[in-house]
C-alpha positions in Angstrom: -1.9 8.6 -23.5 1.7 8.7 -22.5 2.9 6.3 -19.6 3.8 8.0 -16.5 6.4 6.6 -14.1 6.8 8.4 -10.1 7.3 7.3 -6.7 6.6 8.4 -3.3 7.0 11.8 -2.0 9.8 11.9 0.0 7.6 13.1 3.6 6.8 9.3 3.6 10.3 8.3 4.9 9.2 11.3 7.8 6.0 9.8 8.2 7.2 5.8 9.2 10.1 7.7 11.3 7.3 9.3 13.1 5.5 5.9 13.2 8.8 4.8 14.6 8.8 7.0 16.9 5.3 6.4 18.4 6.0 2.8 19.1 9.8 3.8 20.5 8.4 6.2 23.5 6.7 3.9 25.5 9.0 1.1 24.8 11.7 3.4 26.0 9.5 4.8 28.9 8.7 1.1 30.1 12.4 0.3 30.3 13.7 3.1 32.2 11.3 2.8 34.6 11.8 -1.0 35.2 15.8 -0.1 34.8 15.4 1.8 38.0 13.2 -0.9 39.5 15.8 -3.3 38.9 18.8 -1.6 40.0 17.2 -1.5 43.5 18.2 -5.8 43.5 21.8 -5.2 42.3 24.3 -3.9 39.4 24.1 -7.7 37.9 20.0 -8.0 37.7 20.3 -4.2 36.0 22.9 -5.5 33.5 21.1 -8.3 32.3 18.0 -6.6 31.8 19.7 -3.8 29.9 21.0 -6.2 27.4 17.9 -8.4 27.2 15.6 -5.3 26.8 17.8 -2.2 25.0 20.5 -3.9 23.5 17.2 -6.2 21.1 15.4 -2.8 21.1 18.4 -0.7 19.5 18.9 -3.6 17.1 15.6 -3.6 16.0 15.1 0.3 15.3 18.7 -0.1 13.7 16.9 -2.3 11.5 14.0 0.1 11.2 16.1 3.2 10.3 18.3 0.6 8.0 14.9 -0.2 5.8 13.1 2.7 5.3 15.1 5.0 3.0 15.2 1.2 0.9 11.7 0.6 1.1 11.0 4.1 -0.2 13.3 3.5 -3.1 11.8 0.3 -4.1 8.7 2.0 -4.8 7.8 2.7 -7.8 4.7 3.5 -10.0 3.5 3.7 -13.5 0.1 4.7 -15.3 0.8 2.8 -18.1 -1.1 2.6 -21.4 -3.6 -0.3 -20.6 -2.4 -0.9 -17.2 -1.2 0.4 -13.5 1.7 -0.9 -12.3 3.2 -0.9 -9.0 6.8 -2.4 -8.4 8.3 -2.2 -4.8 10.2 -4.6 -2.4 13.7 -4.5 0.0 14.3 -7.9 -0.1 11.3 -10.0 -2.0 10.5 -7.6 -4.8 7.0 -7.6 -5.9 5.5 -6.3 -8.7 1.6 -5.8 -9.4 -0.5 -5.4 -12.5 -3.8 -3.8 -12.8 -5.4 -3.9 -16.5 -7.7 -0.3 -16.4 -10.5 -2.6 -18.0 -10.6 -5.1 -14.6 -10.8 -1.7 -12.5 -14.1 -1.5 -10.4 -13.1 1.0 -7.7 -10.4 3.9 -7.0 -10.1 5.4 -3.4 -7.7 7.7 -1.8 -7.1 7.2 1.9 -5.4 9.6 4.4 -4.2 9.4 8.1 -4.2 12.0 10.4 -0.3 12.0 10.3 -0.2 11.6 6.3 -2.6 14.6 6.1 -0.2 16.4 8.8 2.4 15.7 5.7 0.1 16.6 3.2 0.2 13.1 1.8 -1.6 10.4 0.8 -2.4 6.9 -1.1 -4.4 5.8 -4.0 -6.2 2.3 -4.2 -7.0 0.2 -6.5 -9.8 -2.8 -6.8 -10.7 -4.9 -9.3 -13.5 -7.2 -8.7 -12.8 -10.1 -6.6 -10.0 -9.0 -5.3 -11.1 -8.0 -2.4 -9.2 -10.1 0.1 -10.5 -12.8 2.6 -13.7 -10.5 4.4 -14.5 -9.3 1.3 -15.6 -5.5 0.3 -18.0 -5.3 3.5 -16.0 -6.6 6.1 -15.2 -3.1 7.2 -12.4 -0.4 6.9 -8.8 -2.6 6.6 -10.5 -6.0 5.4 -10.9 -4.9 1.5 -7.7 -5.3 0.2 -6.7 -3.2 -2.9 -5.3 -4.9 -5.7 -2.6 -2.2 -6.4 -1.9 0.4 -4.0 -0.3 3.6 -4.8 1.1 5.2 -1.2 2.4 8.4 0.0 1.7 10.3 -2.9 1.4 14.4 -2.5 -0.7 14.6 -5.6 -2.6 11.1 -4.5 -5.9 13.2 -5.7 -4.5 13.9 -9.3 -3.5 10.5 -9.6 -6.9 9.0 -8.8 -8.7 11.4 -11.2 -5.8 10.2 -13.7 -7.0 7.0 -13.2 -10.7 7.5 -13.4 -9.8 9.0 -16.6 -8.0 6.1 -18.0 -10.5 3.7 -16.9 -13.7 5.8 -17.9 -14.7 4.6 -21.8 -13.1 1.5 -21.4 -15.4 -1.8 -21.3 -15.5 -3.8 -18.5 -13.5 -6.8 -18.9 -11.7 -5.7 -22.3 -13.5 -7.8 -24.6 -17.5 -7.1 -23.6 -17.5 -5.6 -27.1 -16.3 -8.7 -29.0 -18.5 -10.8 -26.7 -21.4 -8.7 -27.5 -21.2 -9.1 -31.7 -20.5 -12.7 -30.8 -23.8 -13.4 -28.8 -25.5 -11.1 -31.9 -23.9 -14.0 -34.2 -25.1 -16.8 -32.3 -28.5 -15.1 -32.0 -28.8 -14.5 -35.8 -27.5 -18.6 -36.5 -30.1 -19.7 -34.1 -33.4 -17.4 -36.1 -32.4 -19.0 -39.2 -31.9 -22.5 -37.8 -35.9 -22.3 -36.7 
């Protein structure tokens, strides 16, 4: 099987603007409202609340808008031979390794707003990885050992994946293990 290296679609940078967005509104909302409030006591009350509430807001979706288009650079994904591999990071680069052998479970997930953008993501768990809660804690608790997001062909990739890992024995070595305890077996009939 060849490797196969890809990243995001590009609708991912729309989708966090949108997300973006939904947090901005009200923010923006509540502060022209109390802006109007304020200026009622005075030019100086309305000033200081401008820059203790818009000019920390602006900075912040500065920030925002800064980071994005990095973030979805950074990420970056590859069906390897043996292994998936997910690489992605701004600042503290990260990069995770799943062996296909270690691979218990492969689910795609989906938003309503990633589905709006006809996108969507691809985890990956191995077995006891599966964060703090556990796998039953509930939807969010099971953490995915590798995740693959805001893919438009997130389906394809699963089934990739599936494919890889179907065949395969658990663990890598379950067939070695399995002559081995034959071996022992064998040792210990003749040793009676």
């Amino acid at each position: 099987m060849a490797d196969k290296e890809f990243g995001p679609h590009p609708n991912m940078k729309r989708l966090y603007h949108l997300y973006l967005l939904l947090v901005l509104l009200p923010l923006l909302l509540l502060g022209l409202g109390l802006s109007l409030l304020i200026l009622k006591y005075g030019t100086l009350y309305f000033l200081l609340f401008f820059s203790l509430y818009f000019v920390p807001l602006f900075l912040a979706t500065t920030f925002v808008l800064y980071w994005i288009p990095r973030y979805y650079s950074s990420l970056r994904y590859e069906l390897r031979e043996e292994e998936v591999r997910v690489r992605k990071g701004v600042w503290w680069k990260m990069e995770h390794t799943v062996p296909y052998a270690r691979v218990m479970s492969v689910d795609t997930v989906q938003g309503p707003l990633s589905r709006r953008l006809g996108i969507g993501s691809v985890d990956i768990y191995t077995a006891g990885y599966t964060g703090q809660a556990g796998g039953g804690g509930g939807p969010g608790t099971r953490r995915a050992e590798a995740s693959l997001i805001h893919l438009s062909n997130f389906r394809e990739i699963k089934e990739e994946v599936l494919r890889r890992v179907r065949g395969r024995p658990l663990f890598g070595d379950s067939g070695r293990i399995v002559e081995e305890l034959v071996k022992i077996r064998e040792l210990l009939e003749r040793g009676r």
